[in-house]
C-alpha positions as CSV (number, residue, x, y, z in Angstrom):
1,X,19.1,4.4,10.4
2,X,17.8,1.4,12.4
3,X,15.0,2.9,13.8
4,X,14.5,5.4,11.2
5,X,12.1,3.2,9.2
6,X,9.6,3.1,11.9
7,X,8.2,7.4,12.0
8,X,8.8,6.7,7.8
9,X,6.1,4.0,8.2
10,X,3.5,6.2,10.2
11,X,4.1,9.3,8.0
12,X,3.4,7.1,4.9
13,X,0.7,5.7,6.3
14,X,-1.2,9.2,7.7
15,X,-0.6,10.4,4.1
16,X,-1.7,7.2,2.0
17,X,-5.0,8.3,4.2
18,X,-5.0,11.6,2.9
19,X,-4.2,9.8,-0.5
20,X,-7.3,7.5,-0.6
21,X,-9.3,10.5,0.8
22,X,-9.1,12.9,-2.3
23,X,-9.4,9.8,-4.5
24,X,-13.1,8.7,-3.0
25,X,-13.5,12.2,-4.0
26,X,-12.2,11.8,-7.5
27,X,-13.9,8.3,-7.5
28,X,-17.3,9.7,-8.7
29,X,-16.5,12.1,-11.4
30,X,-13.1,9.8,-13.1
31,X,-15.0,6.4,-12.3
32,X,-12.7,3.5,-10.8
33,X,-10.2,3.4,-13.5
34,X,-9.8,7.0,-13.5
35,X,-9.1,7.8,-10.2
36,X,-6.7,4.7,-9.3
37,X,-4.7,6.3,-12.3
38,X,-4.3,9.5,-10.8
39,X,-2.2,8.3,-8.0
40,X,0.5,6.9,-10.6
41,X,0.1,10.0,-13.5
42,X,0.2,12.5,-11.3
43,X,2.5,10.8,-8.7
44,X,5.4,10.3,-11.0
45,X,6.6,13.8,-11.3
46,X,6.7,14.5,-7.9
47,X,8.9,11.0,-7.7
48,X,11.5,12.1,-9.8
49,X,11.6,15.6,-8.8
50,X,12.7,14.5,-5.5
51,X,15.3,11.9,-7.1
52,X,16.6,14.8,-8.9
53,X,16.9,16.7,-5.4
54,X,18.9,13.9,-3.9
55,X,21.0,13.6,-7.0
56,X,21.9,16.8,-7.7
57,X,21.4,19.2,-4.8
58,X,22.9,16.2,-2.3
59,X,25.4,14.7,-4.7
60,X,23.9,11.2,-4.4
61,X,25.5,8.9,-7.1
62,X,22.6,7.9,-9.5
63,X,21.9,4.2,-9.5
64,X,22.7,2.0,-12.1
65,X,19.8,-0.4,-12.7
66,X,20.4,-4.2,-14.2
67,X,18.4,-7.1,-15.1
68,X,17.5,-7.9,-11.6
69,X,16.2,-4.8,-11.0
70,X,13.9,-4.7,-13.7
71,X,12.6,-7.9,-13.1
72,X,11.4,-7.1,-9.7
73,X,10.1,-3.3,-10.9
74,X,7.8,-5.7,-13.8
75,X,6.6,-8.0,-11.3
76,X,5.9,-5.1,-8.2
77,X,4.3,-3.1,-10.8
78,X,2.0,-5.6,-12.4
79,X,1.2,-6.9,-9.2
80,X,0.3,-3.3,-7.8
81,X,-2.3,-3.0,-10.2
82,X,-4.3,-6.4,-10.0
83,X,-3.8,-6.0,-6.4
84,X,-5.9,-3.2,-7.1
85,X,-8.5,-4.4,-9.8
86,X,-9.1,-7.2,-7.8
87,X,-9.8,-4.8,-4.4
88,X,-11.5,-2.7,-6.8
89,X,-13.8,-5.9,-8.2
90,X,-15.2,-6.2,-4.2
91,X,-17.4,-3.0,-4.5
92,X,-19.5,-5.3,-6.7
93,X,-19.3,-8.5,-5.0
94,X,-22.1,-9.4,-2.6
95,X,-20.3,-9.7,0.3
96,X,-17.4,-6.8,0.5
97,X,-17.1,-6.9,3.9
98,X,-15.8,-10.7,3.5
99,X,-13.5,-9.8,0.8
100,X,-12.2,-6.7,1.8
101,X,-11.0,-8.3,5.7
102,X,-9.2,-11.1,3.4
103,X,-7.3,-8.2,1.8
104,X,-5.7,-7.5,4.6
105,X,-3.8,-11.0,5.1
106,X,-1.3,-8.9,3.0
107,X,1.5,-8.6,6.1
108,X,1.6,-12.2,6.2
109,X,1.3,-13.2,2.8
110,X,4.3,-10.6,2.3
111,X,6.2,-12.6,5.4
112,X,5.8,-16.1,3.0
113,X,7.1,-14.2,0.1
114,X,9.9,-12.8,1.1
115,X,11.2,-15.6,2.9
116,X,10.4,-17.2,-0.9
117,X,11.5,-14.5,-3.0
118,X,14.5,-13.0,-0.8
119,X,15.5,-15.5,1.9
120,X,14.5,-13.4,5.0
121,X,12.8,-14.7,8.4
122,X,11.4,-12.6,10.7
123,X,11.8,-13.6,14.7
124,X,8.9,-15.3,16.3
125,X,8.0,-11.9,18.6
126,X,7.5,-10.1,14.8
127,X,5.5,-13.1,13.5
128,X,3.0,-12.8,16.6
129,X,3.0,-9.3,16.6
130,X,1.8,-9.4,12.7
131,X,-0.7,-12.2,13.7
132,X,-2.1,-10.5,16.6
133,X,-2.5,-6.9,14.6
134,X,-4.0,-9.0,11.7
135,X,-6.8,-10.2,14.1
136,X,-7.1,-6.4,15.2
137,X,-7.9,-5.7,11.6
138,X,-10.5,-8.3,11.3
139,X,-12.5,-7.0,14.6
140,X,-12.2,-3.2,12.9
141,X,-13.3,-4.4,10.0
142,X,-16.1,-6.1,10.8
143,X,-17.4,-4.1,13.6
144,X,-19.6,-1.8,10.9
145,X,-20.6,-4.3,8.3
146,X,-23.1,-6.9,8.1
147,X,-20.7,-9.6,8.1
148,X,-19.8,-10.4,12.0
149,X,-16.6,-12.1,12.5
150,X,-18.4,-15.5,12.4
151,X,-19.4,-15.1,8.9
152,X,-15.8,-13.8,7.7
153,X,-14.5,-17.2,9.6
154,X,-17.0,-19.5,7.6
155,X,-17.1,-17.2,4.4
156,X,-13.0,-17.9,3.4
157,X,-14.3,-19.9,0.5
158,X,-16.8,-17.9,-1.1
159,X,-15.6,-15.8,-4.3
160,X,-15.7,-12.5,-2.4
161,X,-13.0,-13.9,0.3
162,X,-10.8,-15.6,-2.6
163,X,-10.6,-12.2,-4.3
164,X,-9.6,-10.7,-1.2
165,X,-7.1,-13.5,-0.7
166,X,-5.6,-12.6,-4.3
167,X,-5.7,-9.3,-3.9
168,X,-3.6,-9.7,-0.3
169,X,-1.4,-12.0,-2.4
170,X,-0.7,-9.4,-4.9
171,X,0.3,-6.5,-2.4
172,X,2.4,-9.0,-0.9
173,X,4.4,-9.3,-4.0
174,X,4.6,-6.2,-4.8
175,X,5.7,-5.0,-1.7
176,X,8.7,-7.9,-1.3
177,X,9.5,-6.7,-5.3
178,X,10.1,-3.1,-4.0
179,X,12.3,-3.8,-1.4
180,X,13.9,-6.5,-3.5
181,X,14.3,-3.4,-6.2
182,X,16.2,-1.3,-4.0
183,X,18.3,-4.1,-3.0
184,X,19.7,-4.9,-5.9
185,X,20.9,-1.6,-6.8
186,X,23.4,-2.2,-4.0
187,X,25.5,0.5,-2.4
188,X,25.0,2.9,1.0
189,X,22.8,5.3,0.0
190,X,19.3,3.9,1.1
191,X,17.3,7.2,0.4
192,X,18.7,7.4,-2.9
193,X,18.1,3.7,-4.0
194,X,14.3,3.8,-2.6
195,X,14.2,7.2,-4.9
196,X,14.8,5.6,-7.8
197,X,13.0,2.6,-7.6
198,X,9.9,4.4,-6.8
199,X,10.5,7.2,-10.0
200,X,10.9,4.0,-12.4
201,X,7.5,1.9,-10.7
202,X,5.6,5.0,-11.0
203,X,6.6,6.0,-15.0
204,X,6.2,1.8,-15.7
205,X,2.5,2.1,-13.9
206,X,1.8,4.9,-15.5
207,X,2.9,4.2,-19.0
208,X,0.5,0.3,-18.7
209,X,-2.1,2.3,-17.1
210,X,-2.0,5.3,-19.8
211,X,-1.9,2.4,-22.4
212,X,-4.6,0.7,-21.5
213,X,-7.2,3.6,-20.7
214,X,-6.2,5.0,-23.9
215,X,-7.2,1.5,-25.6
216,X,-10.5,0.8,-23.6
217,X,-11.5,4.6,-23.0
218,X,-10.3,7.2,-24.4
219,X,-12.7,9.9,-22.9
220,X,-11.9,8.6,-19.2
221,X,-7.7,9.3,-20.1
222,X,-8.9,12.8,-21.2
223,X,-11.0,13.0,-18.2
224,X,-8.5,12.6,-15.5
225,X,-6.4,15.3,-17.6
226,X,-9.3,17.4,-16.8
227,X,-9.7,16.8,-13.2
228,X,-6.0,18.1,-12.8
229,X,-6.5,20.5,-10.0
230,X,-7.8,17.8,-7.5
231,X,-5.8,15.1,-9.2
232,X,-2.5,16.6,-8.6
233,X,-3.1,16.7,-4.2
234,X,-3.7,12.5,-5.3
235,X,0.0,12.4,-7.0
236,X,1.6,14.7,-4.1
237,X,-0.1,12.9,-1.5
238,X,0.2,9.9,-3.2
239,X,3.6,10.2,-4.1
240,X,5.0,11.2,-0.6
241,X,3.3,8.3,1.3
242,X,5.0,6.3,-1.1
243,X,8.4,7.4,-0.7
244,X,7.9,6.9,3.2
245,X,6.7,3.0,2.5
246,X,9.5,2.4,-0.6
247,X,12.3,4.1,2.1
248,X,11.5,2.1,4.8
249,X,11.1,-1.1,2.6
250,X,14.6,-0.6,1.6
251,X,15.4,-0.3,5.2
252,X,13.6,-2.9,6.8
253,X,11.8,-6.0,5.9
254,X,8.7,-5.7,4.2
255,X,6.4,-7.7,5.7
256,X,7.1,-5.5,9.1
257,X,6.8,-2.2,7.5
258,X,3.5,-3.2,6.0
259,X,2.6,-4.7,9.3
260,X,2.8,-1.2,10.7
261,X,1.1,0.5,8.0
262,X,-1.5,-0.9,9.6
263,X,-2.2,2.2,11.9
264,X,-3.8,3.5,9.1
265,X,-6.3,2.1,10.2
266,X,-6.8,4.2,14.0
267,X,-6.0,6.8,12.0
268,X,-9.2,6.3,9.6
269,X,-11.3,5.5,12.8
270,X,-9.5,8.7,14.5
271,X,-11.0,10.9,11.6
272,X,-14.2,9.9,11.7
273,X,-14.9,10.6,15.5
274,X,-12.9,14.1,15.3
275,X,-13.9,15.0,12.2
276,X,-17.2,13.4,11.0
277,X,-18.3,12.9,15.2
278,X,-19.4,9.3,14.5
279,X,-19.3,7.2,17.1
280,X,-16.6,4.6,17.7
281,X,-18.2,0.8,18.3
282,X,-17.1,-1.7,20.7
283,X,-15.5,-3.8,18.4
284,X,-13.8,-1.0,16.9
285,X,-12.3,-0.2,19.8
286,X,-11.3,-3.9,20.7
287,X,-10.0,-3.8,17.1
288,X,-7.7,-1.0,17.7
289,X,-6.1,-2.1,20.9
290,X,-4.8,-5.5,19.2
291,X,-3.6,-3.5,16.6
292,X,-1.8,-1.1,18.6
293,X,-0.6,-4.3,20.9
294,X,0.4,-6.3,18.4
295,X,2.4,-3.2,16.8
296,X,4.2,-2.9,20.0
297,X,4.9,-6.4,20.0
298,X,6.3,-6.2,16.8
299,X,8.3,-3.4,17.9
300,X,10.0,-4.7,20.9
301,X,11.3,-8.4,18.8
């Protein structure tokens, strides 16, 4: 169990890429709102299905939720979604590349609040390896866009860096409020507990979501109803690269399973140069190497 949440990470990573993927697909046909919903409406079944498989084909006893629990579900959940609408607000800000590279202070900002929020510390080899990875994701994301590294240095105060700043903050929280979810439901059963707490974020997400599209725009609701055959692959997808991160959030701390998570990112760059044959820059490549490095660092604490 020690190490298990460590292949957990990299499968939910590799799928959140297939995730976001057939979403950018989605993206032009559902608009914004429509396709971040798809990963929640159509994610949710596929949630509780496997809860049900643990439950009753494993015999796991079925959590009993209290007030704690909720609380953190209500905060994570919330906080998933602004983290989003503010990542989402970047495509219109003038400089995304700024904002977007501020996004990704999430790993630390998640270290600050769980040390807030649930009184962990991580060991100083962990808290360089998350600093040095951090810097590998700055270099990778800069190394295409017309912001250098200089200008993200010297841009932190402009609005498009503070939105990426909130929107880091946000996944931080809701990351913390997962694991602090599963916590609280106490007991052994770690697969079971990260079960449940992902079936109950995904229904809450999907009821404020389905509430509010239904409110603002009806026809985009009916829309992603429509687009079902592409939509579901988001929710499987989706759904399974969740239950990898909300397993190994249960399992480890949260700030070092995000951290990880962050091989996403070689795996993005890996794509295009198999797939797509683009070339690879030098920054890209310095980029990945600190990410890898400081992943190992964070590894051997």
């Amino acid at each position: 169990m020690t190490f298990l949440w460590i292949p957990l990470t990299i499968a939910a990573a590799f799928l959140q890429n297939v995730r976001s993927a057939l979403q950018k697909h989605l993206k032009g046909r559902l608009g914004t709102t429509g396709a971040t919903f798809v990963r929640f409406g159509y994610g949710f079944p596929f949630a509780i299905a496997y809860l049900a498989v643990l439950v009753y084909g494993f015999d796991f006893p079925m959590p009993a939720p209290n007030g704690e629990f909720a609380t953190f579900i209500v905060i994570g959940g919330l906080a998933q979604i602004l983290a989003t609408a503010f990542l989402v607000t970047l495509f219109d800000a003038r400089n995304f590349a700024v904002g977007t590279t501020y996004s990704k202070t999430e790993t630390v900002q998640a270290a600050i609040f769980a040390i807030i929020f649930l009184g962990e510390t991580i060991s100083l080899n962990a808290t360089i390896g998350i600093l040095v990875s951090l810097v590998g994701v700055v270099a990778i994301s800069s190394a295409r866009g017309p912001a250098g590294i200089g200008a993200i240095a010297r841009g932190w105060t402009n609005r498009a860096a503070l939105t990426g700043l909130a929107s880091g903050a946000f996944f931080g929280v809701a990351a913390v409020s997962y694991r602090g979810a599963s916590l609280s439901l106490g007991g052994e059963g770690f697969l079971v507990q990260a079960a449940y707490t992902l079936a109950t974020v995904l229904v809450f997400q999907t009821v404020v979501m389905a509430a509010y599209m239904a409110v603002r725009n009806i026809g985009e609701l009916l829309e992603v109803l429509r687009a079902w055959k592409i939509a579901v692959w988001v929710g499987a997808s989706g759904a399974f690269a969740s239950i990898g991160w909300f397993t190994a959030m249960t399992i480890q701390n949260a700030a070092l399973v995000r951290a990880l998570g962050q091989i996403e990112l070689v795996f993005t760059i890996a794509a295009s140069v198999l797939i797509f044959r683009e070339k690879i820059v030098r920054m890209e490549l310095v980029g990945i190497a600190l990410v890898v490095g400081g992943i190992v660092i964070l590894l051997l604490r």
